[in-house]
Structure formats: C-alpha cells, structure tokens
N, C-alpha and C positions, 0 to 999 in steps of 0.2 A: 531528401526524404519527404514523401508525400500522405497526407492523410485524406484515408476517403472519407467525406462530407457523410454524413446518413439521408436518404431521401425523404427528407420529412414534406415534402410536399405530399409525397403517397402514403402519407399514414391513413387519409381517412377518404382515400380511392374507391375504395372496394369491400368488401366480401373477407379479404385474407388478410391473416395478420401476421405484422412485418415477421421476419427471419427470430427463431430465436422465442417469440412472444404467443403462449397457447391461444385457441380462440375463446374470447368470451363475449357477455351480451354485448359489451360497448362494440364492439366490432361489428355483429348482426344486427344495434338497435340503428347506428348510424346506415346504416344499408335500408332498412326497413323503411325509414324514414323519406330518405329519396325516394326508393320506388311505390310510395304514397301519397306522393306529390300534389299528383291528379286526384287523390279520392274524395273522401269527404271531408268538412271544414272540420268536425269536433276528433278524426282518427288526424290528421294532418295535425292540428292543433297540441292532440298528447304527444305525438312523436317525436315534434319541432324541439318540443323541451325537455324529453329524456337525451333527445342525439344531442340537445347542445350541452347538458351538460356530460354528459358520455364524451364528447370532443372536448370538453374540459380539460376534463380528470385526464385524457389520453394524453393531452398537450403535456400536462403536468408530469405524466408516468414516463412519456417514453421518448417527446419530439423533441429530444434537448440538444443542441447547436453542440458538438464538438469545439474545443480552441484547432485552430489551424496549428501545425507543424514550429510554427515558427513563434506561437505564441508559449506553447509546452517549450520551447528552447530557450526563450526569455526567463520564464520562472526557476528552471535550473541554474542559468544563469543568476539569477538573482540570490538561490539559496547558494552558489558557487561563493558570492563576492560578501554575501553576508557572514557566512562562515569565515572568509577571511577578515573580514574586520572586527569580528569579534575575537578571533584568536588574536587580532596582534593587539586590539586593548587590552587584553586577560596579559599580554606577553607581556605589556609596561608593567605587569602592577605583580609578578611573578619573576621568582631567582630562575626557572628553567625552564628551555622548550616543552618535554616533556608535563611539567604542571601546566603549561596553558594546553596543551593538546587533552591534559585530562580535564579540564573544567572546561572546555568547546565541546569535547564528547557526550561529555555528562549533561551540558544543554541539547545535543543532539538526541538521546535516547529518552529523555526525561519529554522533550517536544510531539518526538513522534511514536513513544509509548502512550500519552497522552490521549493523541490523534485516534490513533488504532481500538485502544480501551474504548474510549467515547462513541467507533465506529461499530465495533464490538459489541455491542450494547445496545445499540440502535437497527440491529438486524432480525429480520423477519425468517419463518422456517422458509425454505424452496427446494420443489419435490426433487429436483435433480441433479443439485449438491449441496446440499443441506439448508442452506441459509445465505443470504440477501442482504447487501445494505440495500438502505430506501432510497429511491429518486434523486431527492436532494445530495446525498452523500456520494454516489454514483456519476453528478456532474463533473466535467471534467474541471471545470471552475470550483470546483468545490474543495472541503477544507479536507478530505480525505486524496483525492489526485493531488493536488497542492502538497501536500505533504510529503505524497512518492517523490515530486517534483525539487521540491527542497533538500529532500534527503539526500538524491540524488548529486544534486550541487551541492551537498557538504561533502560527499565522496571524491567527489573532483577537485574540490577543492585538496583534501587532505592526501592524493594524490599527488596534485603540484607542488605540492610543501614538502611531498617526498621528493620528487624529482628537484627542487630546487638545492634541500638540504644534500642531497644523496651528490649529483652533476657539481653544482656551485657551490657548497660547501664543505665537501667532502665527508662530512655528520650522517651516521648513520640513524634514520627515527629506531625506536623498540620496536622491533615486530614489522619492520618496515615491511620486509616482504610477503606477509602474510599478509597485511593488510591491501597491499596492492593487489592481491589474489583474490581478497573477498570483497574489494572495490569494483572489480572486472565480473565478477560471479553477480555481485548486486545492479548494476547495470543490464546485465542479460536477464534480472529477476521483475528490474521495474520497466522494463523498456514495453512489454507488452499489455502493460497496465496505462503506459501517456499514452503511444502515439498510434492508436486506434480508434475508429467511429465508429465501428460496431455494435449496436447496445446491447447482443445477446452476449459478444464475445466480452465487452467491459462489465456487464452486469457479474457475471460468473467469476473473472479473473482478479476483478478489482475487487471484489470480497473474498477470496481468497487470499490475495496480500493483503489486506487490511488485516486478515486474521494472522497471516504469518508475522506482522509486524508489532503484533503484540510480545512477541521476543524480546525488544529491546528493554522492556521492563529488567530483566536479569541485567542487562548492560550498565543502568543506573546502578545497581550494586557491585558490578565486575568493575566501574570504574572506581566508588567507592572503596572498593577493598585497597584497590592502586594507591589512592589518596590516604589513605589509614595505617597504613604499615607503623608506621612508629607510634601509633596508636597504645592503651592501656591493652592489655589484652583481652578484659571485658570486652571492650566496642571492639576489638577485631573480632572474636567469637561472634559476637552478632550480626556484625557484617558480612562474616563467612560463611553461617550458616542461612541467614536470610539471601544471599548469593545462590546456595545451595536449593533451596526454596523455590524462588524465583525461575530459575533457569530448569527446576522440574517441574513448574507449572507451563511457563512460557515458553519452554524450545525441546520439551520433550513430548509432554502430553498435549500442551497448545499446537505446536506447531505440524504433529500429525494429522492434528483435528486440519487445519491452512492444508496439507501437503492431501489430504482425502478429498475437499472439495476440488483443487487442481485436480486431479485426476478424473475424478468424475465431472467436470464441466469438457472432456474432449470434444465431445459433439457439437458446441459451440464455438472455439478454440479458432480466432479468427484463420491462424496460422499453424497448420500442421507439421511444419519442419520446427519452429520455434516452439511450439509444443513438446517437441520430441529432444528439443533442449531443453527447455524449461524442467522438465520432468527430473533427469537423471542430475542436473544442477541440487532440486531440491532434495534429493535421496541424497545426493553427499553431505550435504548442509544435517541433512538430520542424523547420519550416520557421523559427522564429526557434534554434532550437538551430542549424541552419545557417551561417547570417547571422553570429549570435556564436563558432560557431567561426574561423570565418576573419579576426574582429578580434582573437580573442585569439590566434591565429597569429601574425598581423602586430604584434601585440604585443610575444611574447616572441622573432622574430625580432630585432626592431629596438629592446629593452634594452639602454640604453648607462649 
C-alpha cells in the first residue's frame, strides 16, 4: 500500500492554489512579490515582507509532510499491542474475560471520546461542509489521526482475541460476531482518514470522523450499564437513562451532523469508489444507531 507524498515543493510555485484550497491574497501576494523583483527598492521591500509571512502562515496551513504508509502501520500496531497488554493486566486482577474486555473498552471509548470532544471543539465553520479542524489537528502526526490510528489497533486487537478464544479455545466472546462485523465496518470507516496525502481529501474526511467519533461517548455508559447490573437500582436508573441520553446526543443527532459533512465533502473525496463505500457503510451504522436507540429507551424506562 502506497501513500502519495503532497507536492509541497509547489505550494508557492505559482499563481494557483493547490487542489481542494480557494484562492486567496497569500497565494496572489507571493506571486506579486516575484514579479516585482526588478522594480523599485521601497514596492520590493513591502512585498518581501508580506510574501514572507504569507509563506509562513501557508507553510503552517497547508505544506504539512504526510507519515508514509508504513509509519500509519506502526502506530496501529502500536495501539494493537497496547490494547493487549492492558487487557491481560486488567485479566490478572479480574474473575473473567468478559470484565477485563469491559474495563479495556471503557478505556477505549473514554480515550477516543475524549480525543474527538476536544477535536470537536476546536473546529472552524467551512463553506462546503460545515466545519474544519484547524491545521495542527488535521496532521497526520497529530493527536486526532493518532487516535483513528490506535483505535484502529484496539479493533485488531479485540479481533484476535476473538479468533484466538473462538479457533484455540473453543470460548465464545458475547457479541463476538457482531463485533467482528463492526471491527470490519470500522476499518473501511478509518482506512480513508490514515492512508491519504491529500489535504483537501483529509481536511474534509478527517473532520468528519472526528465528528462521528464523538459517539463513543454513549459507549462509556453502554459499557457502564454491562458493569452495574447487580448494581442498587438507583445507579442502574441513572446509568440507563444517562445511556439513553448519551447515545441521542452522540449517534443520533451527533452522528447525522458527521454523516451530512461526509456527504457533502464528495468533491474532494480522494477516492470515488471508497466514497461510494463509505457512504452506504454510514447510513447503516446510523439506521442501526436507530433501532438501538429505542431498545435502550425501552430499557431504561422499564428498570425495576
């Protein structure tokens, strides 16, 4: 698998701006400036210092170095092998697999609800799908791809713990096969957020998931309810209902808001066959986000 590099040598070529990026002055003051070369010392003199910091600000907005292919495959890896080290310390100090798969998750959704909230917060309007994370948050080194990136390797991870339990121990996980299904679905949802250099195509797509992954918020309470069952039934009430809550903020009306920017960013969309995946991936996802809301309604209504 190959990443194409961004030509950031030609950022400040010319007259046009890169793929993806409206015209503005920085792009005609840097032009201006060259072809004034020759003129007078005090028009040469103002220009020199508008273009350079015009070539600043650019360097900083847009010439940002992609990780290669191979280093987006390390950090998965990395979030892969951390996920398993923390589930098998959680396992020592825990009576069942199941409890440590619920406290590894719950540090999962609790990490990259976190991430996403924080990314959430930090976005700018943008006229052609709503809204922008800034620069820094859009690096691919950054703590919001880093996050796809890890998440990602906890899914592979909890993966091979099924296939280990399922093949090698003949133990079935809870939900094992649903879970493999929404491992395989998250994978085709984060795949086109790493391993692109595009920055119209990641400016648009990575704030889009950023936004859809403010979902996991609900997930911190989905796991909590799991953990509380033998709870008073005060704190299950609260739990079920804050569940309830949760998952109509974050994967009903939030995750429409994520699923409207995808849509409206196609023009950018590095990949128009993976677009054309991506798309009807998400409309199931919010069509079973549906469906589970209204059971875990009927849930935490009828906690006795």
């Amino acid at each position: 698998m190959s990443v194409v590099q961004p030509e950031t040598n030609a950022v400040l070529a010319g007259d046009e701006s890169p793929k993806g990026l409206p015209r503005n002055g920085s792009w005609s003051t840097v032009s201006t400036a060259s072809q004034w070369t020759s003129g007078g010392d005090t028009l040469m003199s103002t220009h020199s210092v508008v273009a350079a910091d015009d070539a600043t600000s650019l360097v900083e907005e847009v010439a940002l170095v992609e990780p290669t292919a191979a280093e987006h495959r390390r950090d998965i890896a990395i979030g892969a092998l951390g996920s398993a080290c923390l589930y098998g310390c959680v396992r020592l100090l825990v009576p069942t697999d199941g409890d440590a798969e619920d406290y590894v998750d719950l540090a999962h959704s609790i990490y990259t609800s976190s991430v996403a909230v924080y990314g959430s917060t930090q976005m700018r309007p943008h006229a052609l799908y709503t809204k922008e994370l800034p620069p820094q948050l859009l690096d691919g080194r950054g703590p919001v791809v880093r996050m796809f990136k890890y998440s990602l390797g906890y899914f592979a991870a909890d993966a091979v713990l099924i296939a280990v339990s399922v093949l090698g121990r003949g133990k079935y996980p809870d939900m094992w096969q649903g879970r493999l299904v929404h491992h395989a679905v998250q994978f085709g949802g984060n795949f086109p957020a790493i391993f692109y250099a595009d920055r119209a195509h990641n400016a648009a797509y990575r704030s889009g998931l950023c936004a859809a992954y403010c979902a996991e918020i609900s997930s911190i309470f989905l796991r909590l309810s799991n953990m509380n069952r033998g709870a008073s039934l005060r704190t299950r009430r609260l739990i079920n209902w804050s569940l309830a809550l949760s998952f109509l903020g974050s994967r009903v009306v939030n995750f429409l808001l994520a699923f409207k920017m995808v849509l409206q960013s196609r023009s950018v969309f590095v990949n128009e066959r993976q677009y054309k995946i991506v798309v009807p991936l998400m409309a199931a996802c919010y069509t079973m986000n549906l469906g589970w809301f209204a059971k875990i309604t009927k849930i935490a209504i009828n906690t006795k």
